[in-house]
N, C-alpha and C positions, 0 to 999 in steps of 0.2 A: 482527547488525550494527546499531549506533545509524542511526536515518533518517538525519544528518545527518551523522556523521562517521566511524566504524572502531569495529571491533571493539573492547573493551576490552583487550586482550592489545596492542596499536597502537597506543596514547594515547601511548606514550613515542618513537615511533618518527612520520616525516613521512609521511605518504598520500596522494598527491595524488588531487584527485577533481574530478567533476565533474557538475553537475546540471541534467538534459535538462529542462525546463521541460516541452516539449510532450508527453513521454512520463512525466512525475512520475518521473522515475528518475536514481537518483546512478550512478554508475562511478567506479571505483576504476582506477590505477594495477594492473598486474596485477604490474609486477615491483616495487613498491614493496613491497605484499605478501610478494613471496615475499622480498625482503630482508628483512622484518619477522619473516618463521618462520624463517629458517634463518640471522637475527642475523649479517648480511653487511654491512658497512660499505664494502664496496669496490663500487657501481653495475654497474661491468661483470660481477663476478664474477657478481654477481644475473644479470645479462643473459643470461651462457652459461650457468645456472643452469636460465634459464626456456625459453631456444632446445632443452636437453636434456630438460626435460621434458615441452615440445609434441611434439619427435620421441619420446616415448616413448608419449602419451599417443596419437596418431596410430596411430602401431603397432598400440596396442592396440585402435583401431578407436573413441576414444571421440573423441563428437560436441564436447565440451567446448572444445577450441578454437575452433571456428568458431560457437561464441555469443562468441568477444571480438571486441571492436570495435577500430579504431584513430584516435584523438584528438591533438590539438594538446596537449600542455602544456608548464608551462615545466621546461626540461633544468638541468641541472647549472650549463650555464653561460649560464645565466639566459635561452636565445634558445627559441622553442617549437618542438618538434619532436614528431614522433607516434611515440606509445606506444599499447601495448598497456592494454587498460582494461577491465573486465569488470564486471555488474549485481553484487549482491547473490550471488543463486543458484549465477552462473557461479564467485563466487570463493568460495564455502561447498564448493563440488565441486573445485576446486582443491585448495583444504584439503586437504582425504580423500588427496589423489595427493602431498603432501607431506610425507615422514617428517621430523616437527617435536616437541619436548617444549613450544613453545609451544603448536601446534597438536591436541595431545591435548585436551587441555580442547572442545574445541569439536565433536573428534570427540566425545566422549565426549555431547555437547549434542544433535549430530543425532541419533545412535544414538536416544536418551534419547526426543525429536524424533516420530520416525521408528518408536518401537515405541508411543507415545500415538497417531499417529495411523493405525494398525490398530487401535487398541480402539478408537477411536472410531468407526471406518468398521461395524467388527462391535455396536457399541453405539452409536448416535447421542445420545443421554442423558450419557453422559463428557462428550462435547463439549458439550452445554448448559451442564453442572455446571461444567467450568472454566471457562469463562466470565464464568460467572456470580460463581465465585473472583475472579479476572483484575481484574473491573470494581471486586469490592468491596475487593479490596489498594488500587485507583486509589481511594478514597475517594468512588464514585459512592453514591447513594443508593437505600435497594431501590426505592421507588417508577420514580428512573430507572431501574435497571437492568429491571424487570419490561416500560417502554413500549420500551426498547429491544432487546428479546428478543421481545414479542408484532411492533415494526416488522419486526425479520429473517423473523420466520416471514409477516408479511405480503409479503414483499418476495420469500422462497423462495416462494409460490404464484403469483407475477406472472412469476418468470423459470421457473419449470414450464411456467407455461401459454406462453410465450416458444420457449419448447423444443421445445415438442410442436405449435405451430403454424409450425415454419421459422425460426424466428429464430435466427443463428448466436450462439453465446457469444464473449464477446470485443469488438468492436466494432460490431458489431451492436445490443448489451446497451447498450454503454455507449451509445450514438448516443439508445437510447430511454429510458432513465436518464438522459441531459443534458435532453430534450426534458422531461421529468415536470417535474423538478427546475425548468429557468429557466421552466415555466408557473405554478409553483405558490409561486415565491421571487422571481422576477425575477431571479436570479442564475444562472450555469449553476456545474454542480459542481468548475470548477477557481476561477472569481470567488467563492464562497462558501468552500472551501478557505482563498483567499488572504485573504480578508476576517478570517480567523479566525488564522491567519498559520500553515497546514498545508503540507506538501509530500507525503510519501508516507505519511503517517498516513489513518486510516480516517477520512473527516468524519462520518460515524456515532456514531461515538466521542466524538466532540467536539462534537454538539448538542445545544441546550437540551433538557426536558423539551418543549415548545412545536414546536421545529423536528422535532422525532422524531414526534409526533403529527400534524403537517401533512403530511410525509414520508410516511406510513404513508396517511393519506387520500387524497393523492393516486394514491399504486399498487395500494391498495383499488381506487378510482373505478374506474381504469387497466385493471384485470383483469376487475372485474365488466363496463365497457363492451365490451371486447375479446369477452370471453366471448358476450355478447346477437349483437354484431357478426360473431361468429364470426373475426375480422379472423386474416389468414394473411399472414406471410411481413412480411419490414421496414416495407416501405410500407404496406400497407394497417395495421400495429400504430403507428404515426407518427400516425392520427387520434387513437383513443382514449388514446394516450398524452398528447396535448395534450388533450381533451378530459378527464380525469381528472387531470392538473393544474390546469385551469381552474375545476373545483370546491373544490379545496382550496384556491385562490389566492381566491376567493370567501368561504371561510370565515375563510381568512388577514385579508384587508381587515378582515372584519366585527369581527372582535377585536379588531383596532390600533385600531379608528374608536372600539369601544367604552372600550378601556382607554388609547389615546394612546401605546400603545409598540410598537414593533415586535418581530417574531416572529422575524426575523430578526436573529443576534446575533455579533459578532466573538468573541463571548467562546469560551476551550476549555478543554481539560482536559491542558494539556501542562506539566511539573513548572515550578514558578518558580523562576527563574535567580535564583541567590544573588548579592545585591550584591554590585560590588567595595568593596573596602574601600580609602579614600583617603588616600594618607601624609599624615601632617602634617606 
């Protein structure tokens, strides 16, 4: 699904959506969708559509409904009324429960999906390799793509050590990952995001050569202090976290003061939108 709007197979058809700021996450209409697969113009028909297929999907004991949500948006007859609305994940699993000739395609994508990533699990190296593909389709340069393959595997030895000292993945992760991040950029990871003008893309992805190597200093720092400190469990992993951004926020300055430009950069790597072209 595009970050920002539907699936390709739904560019012809309207999706209403919506995007949780605080959580980085779109929602989709759920029966918007399913009028989108199974090419229903008539709203209600969609409706008893979707009412039949929760009770079947129920039945069958799967959890799938009770990840949708339900939201305000605006109805038919233009007043907001709450609908059914589902993440990314939730309505890729919808899919699958929808006998669709539109929806083949995308089955056919998970499947595809979904047998890569067992070889990857069984070969960890597949997954470097695409990757490494991935960045150089995007027009990244090997130099980038090399600091930002050595940043992940710095960043995989910081959330190890994360792991194996109590720290729970998830929120936890991200709580000390905000902290590195706004000691070492003055920015926290959704104000750097916006700066750069991301939503639920990877900001990894989209930093300089410069911001990827401060990045990586800092969770270096991060780990090697933690490690001397022995530091266990959130809080106690909260000092060296700041502390191991303060170093690399140190080496940050030192740069700007020398070169007069900042490290920190709005600039990304998100495809440029083609001018409109203006009637005469």
């Amino acid at each position: 699904m595009k970050n920002d709007t539907s699936l390709a197979i739904f560019e012809a058809h309207k999706i209403r959506r919506f995007y949780d700021e605080k959580k980085e996450t779109w929602y989709f209409s759920v029966i918007d969708i399913i009028a989108a697969l199974t090419e229903q113009s008539d709203y209600n028909r969609a409706k008893t559509y979707w009412t039949t297929l929760k009770n079947r999907l129920k039945n069958e004991g799967s959890e799938v409904v009770t990840k949708c949500d339900r939201l305000k948006m605006i109805a038919q007859d233009g007043k907001m009324r709450e609908t059914d609305v589902a993440d990314v994940e939730t309505i890729l699993r919808l899919i699958q429960s929808v006998p669709s000739k539109k929806a083949e395609p995308i089955k056919l994508w998970l499947a595809k999906v979904g047998y890569e990533r067992m070889q990857e699990m069984t070969d960890p190296e597949i997954a470097l390799n695409r990757s490494r593909e991935y960045w150089q389709k995007q027009g990244r340069s090997k130099k980038w793509i090399e600091q930002r393959m050595t940043g992940q595997e710095t960043r995989n030895k910081l959330t190890d050590y994360w792991s194996e000292s109590g720290v729970k993945k998830g929120d936890e992760f991200a709580i000390l990952t905000n902290i590195i991040h706004q000691e070492w950029s003055d920015f926290s990871v959704k104000a750097h995001k916006n700066l750069k003008g991301l939503k639920t893309q990877n900001l990894r992805d989209h930093m300089s050569e410069e911001e990827l190597i401060f990045t990586a200093l800092a969770e270096l720092s991060t780990r090697r202090i933690a490690e001397t400190d022995n530091s266990q469990g959130l809080e106690e992993n909260k000092i060296p976290a700041v502390q191991g951004g303060r170093i690399a926020k140190d080496a940050r300055k030192a740069l700007e003061e020398k070169t007069g430009k900042s490290v920190i950069t709005g600039e990304n790597y998100l495809p440029k939108k083609k001018p409109i072209k203006k009637l005469k």
